[in-house]
N, CA, C and O atoms as CSV, one atom per row, in Angstrom:
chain,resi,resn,atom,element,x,y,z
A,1,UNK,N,N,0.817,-1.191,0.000
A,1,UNK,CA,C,0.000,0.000,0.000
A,1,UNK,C,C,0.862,1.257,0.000
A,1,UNK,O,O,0.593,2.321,-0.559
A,2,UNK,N,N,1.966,0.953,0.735
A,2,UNK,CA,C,2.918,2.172,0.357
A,2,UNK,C,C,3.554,2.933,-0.994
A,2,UNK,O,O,4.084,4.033,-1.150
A,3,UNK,N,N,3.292,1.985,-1.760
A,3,UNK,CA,C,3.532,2.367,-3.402
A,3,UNK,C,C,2.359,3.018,-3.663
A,3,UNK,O,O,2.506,4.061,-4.299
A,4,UNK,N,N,1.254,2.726,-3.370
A,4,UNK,CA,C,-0.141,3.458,-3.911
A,4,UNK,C,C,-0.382,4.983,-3.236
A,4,UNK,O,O,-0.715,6.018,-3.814
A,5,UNK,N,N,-0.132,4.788,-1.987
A,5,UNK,CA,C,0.121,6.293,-1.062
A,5,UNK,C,C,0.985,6.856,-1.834
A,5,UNK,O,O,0.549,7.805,-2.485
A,6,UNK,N,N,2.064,6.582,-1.973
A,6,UNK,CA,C,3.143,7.474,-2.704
A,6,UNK,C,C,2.596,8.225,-3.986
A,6,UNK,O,O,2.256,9.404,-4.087
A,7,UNK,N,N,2.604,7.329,-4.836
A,7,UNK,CA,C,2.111,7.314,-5.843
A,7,UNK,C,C,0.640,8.715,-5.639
A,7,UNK,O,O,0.517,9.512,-6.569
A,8,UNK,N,N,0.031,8.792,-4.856
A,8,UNK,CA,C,-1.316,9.375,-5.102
A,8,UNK,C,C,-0.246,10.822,-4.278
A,8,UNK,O,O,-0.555,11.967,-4.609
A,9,UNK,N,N,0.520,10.698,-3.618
A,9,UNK,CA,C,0.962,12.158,-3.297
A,9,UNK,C,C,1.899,12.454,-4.138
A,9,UNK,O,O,2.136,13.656,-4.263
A,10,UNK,N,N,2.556,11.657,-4.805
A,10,UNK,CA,C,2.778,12.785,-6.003
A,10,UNK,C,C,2.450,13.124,-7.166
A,10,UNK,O,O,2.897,13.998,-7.907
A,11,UNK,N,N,1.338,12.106,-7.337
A,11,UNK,CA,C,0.296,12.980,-8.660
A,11,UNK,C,C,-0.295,14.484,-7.777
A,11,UNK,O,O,-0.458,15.522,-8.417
A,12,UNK,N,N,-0.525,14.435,-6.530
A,12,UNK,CA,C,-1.251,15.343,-5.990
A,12,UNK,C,C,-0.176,16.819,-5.635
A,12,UNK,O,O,-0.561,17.975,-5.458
A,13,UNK,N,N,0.958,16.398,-5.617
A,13,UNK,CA,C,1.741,17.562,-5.780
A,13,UNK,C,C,2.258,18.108,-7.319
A,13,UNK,O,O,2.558,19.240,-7.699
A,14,UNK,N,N,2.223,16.637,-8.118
A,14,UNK,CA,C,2.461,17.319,-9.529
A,14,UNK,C,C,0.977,17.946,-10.109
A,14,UNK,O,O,0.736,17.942,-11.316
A,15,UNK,N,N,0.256,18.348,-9.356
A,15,UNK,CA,C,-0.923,18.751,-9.622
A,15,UNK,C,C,-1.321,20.121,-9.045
A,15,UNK,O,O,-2.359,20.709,-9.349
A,16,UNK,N,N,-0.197,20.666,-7.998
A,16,UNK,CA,C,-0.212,21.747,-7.358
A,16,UNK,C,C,-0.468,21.435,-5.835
A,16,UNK,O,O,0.027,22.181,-4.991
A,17,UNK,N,N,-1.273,20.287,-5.444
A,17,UNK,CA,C,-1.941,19.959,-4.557
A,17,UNK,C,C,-0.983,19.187,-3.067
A,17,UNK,O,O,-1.600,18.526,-2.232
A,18,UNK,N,N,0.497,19.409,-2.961
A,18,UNK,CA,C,1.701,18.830,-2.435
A,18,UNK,C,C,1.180,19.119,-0.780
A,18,UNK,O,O,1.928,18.623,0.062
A,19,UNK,N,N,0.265,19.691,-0.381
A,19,UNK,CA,C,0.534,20.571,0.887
A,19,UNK,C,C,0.241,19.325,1.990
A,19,UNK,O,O,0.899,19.337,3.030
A,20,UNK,N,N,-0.670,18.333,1.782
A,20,UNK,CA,C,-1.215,17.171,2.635
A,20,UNK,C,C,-0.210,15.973,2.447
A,20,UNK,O,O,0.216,15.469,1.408
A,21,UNK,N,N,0.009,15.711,3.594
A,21,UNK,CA,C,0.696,14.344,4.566
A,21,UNK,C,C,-0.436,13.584,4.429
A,21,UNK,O,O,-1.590,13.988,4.289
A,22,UNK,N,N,0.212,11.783,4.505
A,22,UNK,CA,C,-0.889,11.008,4.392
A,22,UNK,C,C,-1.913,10.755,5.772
A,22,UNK,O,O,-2.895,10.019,5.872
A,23,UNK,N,N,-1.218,11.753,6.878
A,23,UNK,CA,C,-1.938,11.744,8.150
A,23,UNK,C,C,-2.835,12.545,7.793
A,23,UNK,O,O,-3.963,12.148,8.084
A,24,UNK,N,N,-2.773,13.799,7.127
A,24,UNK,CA,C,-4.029,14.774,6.778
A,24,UNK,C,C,-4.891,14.242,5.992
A,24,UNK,O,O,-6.052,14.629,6.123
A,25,UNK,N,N,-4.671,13.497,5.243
A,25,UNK,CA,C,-5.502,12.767,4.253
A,25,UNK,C,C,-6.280,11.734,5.007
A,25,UNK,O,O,-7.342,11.213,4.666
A,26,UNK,N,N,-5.477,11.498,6.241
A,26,UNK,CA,C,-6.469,10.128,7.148
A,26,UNK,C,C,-7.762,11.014,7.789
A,26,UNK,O,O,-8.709,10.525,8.406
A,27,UNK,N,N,-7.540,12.513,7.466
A,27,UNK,CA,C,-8.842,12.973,8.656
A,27,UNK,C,C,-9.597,13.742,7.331
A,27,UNK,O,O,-10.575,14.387,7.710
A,28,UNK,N,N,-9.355,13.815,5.831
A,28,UNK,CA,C,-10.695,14.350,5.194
A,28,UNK,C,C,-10.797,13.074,4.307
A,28,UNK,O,O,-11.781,13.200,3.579
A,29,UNK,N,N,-10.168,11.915,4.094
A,29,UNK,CA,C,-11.694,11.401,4.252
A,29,UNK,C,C,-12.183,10.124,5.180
A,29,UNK,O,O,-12.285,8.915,4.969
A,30,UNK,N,N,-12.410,10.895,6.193
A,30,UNK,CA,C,-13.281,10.497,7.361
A,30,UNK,C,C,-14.298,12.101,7.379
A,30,UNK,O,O,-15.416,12.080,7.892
A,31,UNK,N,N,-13.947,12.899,6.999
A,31,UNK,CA,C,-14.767,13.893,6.777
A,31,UNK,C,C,-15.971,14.117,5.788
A,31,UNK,O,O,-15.720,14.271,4.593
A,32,UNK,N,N,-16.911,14.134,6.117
A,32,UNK,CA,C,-18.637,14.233,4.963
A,32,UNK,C,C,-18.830,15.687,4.978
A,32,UNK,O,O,-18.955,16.515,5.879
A,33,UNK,N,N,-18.816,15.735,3.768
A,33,UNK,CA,C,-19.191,17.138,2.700
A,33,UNK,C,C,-19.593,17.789,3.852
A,33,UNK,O,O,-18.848,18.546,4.473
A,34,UNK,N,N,-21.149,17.444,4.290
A,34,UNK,CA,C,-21.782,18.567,4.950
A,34,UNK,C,C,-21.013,18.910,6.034
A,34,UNK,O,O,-21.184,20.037,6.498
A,35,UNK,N,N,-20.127,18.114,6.585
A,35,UNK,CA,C,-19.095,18.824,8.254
A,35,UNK,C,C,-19.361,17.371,8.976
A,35,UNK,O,O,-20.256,16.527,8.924
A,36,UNK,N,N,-18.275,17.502,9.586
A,36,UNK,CA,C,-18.065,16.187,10.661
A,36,UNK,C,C,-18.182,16.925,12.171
A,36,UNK,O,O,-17.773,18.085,12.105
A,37,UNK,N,N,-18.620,16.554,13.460
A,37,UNK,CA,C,-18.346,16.869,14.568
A,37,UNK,C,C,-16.702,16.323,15.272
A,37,UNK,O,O,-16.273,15.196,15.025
A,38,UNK,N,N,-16.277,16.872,15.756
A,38,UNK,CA,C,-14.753,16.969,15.696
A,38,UNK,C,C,-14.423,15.588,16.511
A,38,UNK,O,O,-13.447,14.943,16.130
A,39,UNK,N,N,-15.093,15.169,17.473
A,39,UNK,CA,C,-15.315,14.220,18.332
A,39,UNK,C,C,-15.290,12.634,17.550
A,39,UNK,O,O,-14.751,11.605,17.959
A,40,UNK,N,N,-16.093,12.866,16.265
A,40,UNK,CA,C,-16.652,11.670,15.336
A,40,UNK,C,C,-15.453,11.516,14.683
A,40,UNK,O,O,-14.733,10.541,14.901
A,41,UNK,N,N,-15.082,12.648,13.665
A,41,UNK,CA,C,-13.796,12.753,13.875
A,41,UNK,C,C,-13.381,11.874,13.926
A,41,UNK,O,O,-13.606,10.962,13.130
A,42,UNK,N,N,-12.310,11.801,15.272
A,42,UNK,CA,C,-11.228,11.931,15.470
A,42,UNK,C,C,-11.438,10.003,15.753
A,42,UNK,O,O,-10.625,9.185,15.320
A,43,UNK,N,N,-12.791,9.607,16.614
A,43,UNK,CA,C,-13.471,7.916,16.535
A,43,UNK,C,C,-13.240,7.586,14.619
A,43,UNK,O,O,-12.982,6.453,14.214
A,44,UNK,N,N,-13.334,8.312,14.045
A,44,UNK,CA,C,-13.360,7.146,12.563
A,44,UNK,C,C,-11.937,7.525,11.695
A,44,UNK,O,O,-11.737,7.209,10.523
A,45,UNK,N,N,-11.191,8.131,12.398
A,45,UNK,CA,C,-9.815,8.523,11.872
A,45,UNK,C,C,-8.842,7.527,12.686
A,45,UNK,O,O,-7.746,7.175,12.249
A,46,UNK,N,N,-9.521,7.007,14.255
A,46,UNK,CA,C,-8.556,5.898,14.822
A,46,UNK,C,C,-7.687,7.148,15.659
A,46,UNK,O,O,-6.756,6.525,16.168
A,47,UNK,N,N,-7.521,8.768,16.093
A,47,UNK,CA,C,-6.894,8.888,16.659
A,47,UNK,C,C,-7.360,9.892,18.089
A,47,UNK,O,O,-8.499,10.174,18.463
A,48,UNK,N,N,-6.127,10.259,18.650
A,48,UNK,CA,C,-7.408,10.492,20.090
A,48,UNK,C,C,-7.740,11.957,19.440
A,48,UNK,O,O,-7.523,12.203,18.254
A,49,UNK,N,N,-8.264,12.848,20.315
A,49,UNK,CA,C,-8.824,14.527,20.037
A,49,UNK,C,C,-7.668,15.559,19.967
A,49,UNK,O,O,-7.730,16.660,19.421
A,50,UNK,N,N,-6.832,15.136,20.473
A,50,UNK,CA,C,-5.171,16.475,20.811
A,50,UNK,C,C,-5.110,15.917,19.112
A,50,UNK,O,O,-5.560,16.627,18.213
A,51,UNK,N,N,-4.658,14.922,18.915
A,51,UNK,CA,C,-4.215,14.471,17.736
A,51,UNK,C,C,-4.532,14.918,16.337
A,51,UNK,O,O,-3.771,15.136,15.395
A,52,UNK,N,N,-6.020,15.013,16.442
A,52,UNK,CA,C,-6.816,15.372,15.103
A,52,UNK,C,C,-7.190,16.717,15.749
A,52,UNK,O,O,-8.383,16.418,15.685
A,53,UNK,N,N,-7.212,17.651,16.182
A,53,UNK,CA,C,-6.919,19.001,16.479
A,53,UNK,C,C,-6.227,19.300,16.044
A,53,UNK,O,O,-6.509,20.204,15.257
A,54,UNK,N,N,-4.493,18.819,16.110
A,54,UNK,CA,C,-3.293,19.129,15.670
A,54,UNK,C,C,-3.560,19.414,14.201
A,54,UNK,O,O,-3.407,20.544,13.738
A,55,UNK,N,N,-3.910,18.508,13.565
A,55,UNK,CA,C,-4.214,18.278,11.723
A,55,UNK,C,C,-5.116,19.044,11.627
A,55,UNK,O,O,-5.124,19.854,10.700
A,56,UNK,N,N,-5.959,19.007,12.406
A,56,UNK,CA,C,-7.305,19.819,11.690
A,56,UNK,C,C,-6.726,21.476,11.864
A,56,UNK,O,O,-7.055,22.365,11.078
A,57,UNK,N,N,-5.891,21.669,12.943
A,57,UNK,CA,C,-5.297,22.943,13.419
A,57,UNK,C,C,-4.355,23.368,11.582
A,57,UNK,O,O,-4.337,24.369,10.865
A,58,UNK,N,N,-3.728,21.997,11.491
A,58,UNK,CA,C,-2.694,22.418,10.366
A,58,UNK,C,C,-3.413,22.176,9.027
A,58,UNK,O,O,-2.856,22.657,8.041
A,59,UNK,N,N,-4.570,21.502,8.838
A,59,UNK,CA,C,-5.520,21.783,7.703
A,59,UNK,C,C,-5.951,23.063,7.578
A,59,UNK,O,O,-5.660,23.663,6.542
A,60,UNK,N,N,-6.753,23.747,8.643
A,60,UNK,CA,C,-7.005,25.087,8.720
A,60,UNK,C,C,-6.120,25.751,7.974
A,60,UNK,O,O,-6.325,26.092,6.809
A,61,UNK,N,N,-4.968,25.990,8.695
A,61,UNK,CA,C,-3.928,27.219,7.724
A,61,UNK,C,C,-3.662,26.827,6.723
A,61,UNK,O,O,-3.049,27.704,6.115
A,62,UNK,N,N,-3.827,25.551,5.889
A,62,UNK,CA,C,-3.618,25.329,4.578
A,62,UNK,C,C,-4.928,25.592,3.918
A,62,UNK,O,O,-4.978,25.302,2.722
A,63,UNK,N,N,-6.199,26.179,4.579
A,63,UNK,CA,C,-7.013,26.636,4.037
A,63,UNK,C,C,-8.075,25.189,3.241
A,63,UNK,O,O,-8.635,25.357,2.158
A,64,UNK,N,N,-8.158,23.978,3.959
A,64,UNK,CA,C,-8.662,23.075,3.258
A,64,UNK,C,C,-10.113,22.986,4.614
A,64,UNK,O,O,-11.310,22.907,4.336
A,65,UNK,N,N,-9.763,23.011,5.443
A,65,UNK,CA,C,-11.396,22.671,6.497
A,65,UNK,C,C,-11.195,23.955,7.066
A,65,UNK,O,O,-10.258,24.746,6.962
A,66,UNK,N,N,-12.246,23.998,7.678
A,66,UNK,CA,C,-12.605,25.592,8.857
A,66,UNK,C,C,-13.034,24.524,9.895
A,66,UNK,O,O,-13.019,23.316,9.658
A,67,UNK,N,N,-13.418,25.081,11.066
A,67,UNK,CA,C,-14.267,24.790,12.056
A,67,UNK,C,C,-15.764,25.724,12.440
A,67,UNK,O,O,-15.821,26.918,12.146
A,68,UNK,N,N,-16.415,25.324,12.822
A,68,UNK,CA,C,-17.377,26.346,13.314
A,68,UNK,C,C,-18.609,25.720,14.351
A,68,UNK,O,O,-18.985,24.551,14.438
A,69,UNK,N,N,-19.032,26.775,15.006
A,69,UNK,CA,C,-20.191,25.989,16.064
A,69,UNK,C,C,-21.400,25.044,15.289
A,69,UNK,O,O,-22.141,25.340,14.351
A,70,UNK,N,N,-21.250,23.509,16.258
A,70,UNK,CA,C,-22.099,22.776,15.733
A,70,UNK,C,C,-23.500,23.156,15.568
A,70,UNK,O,O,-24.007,22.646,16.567
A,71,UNK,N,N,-24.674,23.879,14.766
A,71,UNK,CA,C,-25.703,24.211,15.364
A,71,UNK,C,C,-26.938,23.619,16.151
A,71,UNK,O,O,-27.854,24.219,16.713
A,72,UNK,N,N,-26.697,22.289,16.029
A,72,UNK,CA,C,-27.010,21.704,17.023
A,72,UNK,C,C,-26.346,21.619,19.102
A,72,UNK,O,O,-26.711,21.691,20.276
A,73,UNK,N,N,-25.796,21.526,18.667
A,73,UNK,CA,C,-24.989,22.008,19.874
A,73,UNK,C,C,-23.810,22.811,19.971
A,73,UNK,O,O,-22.882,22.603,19.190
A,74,UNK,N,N,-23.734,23.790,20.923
A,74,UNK,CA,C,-23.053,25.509,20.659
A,74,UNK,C,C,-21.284,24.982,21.766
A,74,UNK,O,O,-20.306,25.658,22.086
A,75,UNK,N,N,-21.683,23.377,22.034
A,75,UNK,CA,C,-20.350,22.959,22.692
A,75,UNK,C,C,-19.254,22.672,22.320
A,75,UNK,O,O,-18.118,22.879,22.747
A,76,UNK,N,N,-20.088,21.680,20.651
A,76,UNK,CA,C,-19.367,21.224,19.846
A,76,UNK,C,C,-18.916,22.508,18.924
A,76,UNK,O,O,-19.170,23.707,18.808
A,77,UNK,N,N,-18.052,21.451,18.321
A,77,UNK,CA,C,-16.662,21.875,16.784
A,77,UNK,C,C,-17.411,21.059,15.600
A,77,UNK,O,O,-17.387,19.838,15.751
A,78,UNK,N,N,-18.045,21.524,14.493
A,78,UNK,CA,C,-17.836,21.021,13.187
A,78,UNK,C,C,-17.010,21.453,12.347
A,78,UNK,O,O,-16.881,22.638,12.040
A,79,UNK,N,N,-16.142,20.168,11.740
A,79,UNK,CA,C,-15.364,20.350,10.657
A,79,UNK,C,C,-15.962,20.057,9.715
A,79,UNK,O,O,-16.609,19.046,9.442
A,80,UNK,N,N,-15.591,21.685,8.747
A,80,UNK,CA,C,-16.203,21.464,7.350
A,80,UNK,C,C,-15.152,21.493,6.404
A,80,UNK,O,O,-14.021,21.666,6.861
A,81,UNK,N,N,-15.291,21.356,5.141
A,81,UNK,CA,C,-14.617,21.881,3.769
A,81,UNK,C,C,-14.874,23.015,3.062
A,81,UNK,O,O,-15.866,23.332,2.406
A,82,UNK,N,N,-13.514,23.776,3.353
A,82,UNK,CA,C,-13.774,25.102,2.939
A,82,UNK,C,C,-14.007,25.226,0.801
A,82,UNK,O,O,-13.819,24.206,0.138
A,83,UNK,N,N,-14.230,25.986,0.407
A,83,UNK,CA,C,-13.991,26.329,-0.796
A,83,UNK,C,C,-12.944,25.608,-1.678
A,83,UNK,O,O,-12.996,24.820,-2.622
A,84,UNK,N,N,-11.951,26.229,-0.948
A,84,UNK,CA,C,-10.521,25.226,-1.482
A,84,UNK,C,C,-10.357,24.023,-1.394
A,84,UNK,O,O,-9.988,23.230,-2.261
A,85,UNK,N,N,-10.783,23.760,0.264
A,85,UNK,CA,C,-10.678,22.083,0.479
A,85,UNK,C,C,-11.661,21.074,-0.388
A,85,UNK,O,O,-11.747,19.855,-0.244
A,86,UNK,N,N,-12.344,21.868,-1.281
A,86,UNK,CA,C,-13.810,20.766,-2.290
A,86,UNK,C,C,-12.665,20.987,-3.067
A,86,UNK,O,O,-11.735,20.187,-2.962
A,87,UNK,N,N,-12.600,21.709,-3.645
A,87,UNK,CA,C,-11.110,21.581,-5.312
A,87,UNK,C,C,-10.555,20.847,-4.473
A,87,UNK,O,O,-11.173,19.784,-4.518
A,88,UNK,N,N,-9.470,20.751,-3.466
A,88,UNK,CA,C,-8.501,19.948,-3.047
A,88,UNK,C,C,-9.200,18.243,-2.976
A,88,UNK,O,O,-8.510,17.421,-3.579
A,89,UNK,N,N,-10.090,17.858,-2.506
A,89,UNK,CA,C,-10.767,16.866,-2.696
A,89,UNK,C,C,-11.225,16.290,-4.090
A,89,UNK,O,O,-10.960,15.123,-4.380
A,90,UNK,N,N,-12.005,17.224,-5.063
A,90,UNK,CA,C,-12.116,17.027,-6.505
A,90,UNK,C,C,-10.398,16.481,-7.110
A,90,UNK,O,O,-10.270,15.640,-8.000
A,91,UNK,N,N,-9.567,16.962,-6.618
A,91,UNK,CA,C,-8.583,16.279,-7.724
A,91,UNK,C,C,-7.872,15.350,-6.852
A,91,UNK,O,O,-7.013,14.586,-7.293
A,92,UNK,N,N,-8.277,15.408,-5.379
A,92,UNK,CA,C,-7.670,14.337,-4.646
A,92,UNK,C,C,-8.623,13.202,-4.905
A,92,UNK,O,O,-8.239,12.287,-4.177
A,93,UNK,N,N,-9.731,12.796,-5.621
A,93,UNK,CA,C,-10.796,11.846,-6.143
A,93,UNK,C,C,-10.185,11.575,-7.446
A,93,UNK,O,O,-10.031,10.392,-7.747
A,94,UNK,N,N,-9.805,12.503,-8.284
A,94,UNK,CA,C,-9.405,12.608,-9.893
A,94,UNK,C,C,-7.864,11.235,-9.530
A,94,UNK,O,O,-7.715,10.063,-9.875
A,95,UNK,N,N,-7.210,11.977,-8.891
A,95,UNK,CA,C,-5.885,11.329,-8.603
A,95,UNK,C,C,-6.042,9.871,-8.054
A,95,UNK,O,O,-5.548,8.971,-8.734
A,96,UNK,N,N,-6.461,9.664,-7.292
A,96,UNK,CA,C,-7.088,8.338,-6.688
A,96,UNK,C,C,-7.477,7.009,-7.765
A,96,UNK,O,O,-6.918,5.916,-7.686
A,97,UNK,N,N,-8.356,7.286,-8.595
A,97,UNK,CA,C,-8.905,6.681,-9.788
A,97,UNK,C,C,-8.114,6.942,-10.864
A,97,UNK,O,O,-8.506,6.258,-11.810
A,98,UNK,N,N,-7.003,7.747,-11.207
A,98,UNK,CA,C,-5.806,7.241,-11.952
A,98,UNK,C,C,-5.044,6.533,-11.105
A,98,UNK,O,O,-5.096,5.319,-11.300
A,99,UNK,N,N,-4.535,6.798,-10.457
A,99,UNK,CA,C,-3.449,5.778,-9.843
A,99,UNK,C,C,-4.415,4.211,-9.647
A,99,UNK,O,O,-3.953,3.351,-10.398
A,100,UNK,N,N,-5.717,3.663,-8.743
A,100,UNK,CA,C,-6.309,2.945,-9.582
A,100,UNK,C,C,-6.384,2.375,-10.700
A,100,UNK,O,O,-6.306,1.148,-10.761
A,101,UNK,N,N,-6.539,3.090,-11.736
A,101,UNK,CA,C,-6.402,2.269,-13.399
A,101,UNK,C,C,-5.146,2.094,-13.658
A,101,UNK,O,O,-4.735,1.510,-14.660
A,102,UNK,N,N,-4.366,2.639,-12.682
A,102,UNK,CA,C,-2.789,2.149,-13.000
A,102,UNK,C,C,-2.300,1.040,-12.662
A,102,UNK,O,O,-1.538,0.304,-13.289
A,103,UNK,N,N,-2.806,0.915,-11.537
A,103,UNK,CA,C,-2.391,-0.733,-10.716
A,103,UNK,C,C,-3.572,-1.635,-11.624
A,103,UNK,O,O,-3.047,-2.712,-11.908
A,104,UNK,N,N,-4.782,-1.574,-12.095
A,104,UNK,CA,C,-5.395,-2.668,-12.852
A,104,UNK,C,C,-4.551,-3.210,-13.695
A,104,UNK,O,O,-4.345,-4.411,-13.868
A,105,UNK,N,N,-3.892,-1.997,-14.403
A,105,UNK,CA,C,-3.156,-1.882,-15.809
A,105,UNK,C,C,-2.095,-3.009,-15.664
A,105,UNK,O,O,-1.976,-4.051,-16.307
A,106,UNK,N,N,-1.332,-2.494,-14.607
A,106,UNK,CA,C,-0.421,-3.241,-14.167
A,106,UNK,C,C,-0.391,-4.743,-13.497
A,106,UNK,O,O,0.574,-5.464,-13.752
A,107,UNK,N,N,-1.321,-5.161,-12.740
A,107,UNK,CA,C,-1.935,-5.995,-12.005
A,107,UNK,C,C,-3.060,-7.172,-13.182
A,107,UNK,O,O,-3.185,-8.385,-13.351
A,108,UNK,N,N,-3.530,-6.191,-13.624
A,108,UNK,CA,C,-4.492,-7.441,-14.699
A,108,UNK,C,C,-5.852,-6.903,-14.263
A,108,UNK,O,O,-5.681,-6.393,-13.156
A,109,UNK,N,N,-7.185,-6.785,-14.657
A,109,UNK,CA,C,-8.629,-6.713,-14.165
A,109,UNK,C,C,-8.869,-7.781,-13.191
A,109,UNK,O,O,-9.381,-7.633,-12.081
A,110,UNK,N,N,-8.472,-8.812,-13.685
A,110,UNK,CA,C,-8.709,-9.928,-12.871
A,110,UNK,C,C,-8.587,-9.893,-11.359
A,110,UNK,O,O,-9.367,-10.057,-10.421
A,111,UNK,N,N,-7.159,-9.587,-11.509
A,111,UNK,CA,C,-6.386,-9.806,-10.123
A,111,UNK,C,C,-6.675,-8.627,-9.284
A,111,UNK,O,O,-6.717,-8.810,-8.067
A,112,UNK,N,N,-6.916,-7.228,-9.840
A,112,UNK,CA,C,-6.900,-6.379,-9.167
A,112,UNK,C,C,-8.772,-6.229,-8.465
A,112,UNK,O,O,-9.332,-5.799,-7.456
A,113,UNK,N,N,-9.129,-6.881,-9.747
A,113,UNK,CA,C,-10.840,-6.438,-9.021
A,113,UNK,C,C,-10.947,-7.634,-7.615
A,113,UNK,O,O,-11.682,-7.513,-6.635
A,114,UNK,N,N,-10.008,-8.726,-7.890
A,114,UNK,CA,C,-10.105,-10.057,-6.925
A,114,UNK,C,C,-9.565,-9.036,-5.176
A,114,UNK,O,O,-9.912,-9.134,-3.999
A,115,UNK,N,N,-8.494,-8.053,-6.014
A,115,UNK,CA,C,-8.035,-7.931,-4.601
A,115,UNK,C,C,-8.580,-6.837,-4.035
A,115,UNK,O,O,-8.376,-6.876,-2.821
A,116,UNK,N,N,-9.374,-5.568,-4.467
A,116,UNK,CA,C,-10.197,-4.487,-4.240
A,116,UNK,C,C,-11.295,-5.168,-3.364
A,116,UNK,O,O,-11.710,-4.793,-2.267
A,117,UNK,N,N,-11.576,-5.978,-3.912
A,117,UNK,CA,C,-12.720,-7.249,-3.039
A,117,UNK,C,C,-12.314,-7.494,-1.749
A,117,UNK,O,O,-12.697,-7.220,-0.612
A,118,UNK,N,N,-11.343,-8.148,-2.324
A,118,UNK,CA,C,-10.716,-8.556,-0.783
A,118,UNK,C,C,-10.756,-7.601,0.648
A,118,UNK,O,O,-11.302,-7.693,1.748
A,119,UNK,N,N,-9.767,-6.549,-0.098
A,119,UNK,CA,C,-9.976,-5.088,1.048
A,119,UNK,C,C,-11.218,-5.033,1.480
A,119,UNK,O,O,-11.584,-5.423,2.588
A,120,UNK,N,N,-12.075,-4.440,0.436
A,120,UNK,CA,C,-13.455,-4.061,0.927
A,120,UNK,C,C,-14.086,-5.171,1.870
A,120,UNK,O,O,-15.025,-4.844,2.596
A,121,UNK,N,N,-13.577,-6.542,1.886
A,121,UNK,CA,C,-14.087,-7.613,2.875
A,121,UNK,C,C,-14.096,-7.615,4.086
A,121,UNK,O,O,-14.942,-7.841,4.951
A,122,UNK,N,N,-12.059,-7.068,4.044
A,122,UNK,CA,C,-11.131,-7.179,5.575
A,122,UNK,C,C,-11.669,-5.619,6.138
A,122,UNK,O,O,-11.424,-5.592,7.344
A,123,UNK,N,N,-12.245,-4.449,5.747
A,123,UNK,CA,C,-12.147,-3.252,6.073
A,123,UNK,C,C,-13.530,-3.648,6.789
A,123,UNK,O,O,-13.845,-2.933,7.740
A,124,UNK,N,N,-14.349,-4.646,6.464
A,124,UNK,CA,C,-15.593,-4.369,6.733
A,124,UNK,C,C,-16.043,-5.336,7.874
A,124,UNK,O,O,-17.196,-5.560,8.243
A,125,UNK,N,N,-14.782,-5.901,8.389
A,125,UNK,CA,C,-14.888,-7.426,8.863
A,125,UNK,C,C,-15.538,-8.606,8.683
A,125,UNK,O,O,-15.624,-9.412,9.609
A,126,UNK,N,N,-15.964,-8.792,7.710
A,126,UNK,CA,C,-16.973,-9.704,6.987
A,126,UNK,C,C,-15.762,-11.003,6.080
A,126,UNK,O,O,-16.204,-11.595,5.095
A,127,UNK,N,N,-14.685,-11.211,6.444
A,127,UNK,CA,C,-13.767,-11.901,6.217
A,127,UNK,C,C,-13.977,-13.119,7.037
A,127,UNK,O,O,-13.156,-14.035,7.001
């Protein structure tokens, strides 16, 4: 999997898009369009709250999420996607699905749809 990470950060910097670590990338997408509560967060990213603060702190100044009061509750933090951070996502999706058709390419349809399967099995615990 480390060839495929690689691989997707530097289509994403030869794309302009260099500014995200694959730790920042672990907290948008665990992030939903409409805003995540910071708490949910940080439960489907796997890390504690200091942690995904930190990122979400250093997403902020890269101008990809904001925060703002949950309006449901004025206690909570929702993280959203700012303006930039939807483009940054649009070609971080674009990039994803080339590097994808690259490993089929490479791999065979066969083998690669056998092993996309697979993941989606072990991710879901249904293995």
């Amino acid at each position: 999997m480390l060839r495929f990470e690689t691989s997707v950060l530097e289509k994403m910097a030869l794309a302009g898009h260099g500014e995200c670590t694959l730790s920042h990338i672990n907290v948008t997408r665990n992030l939903d369009i409409e805003g995540t509560r910071a708490t949910e967060l940080a439960r489907r990213a796997s890390m504690t709250k200091q942690s995904l603060g930190e990122l979400v702190a250093q997403l902020e100044e890269l101008g990809i999420v904001k925060r703002e009061q949950d309006p449901t509750d004025g206690r909570a933090k929702v993280v959203l996607f700012t303006e930039r951070g939807r483009n940054w996502l649009e070609h971080f999706h674009a990039v994803l699905e080339h590097t994808e058709r690259e490993m089929e390419a490479e791999l065979g349809s066969t083998l690669y749809k056998a092993l996309k399967r697979g993941l989606l099995k072990y991710a879901h615990g249904s293995v």
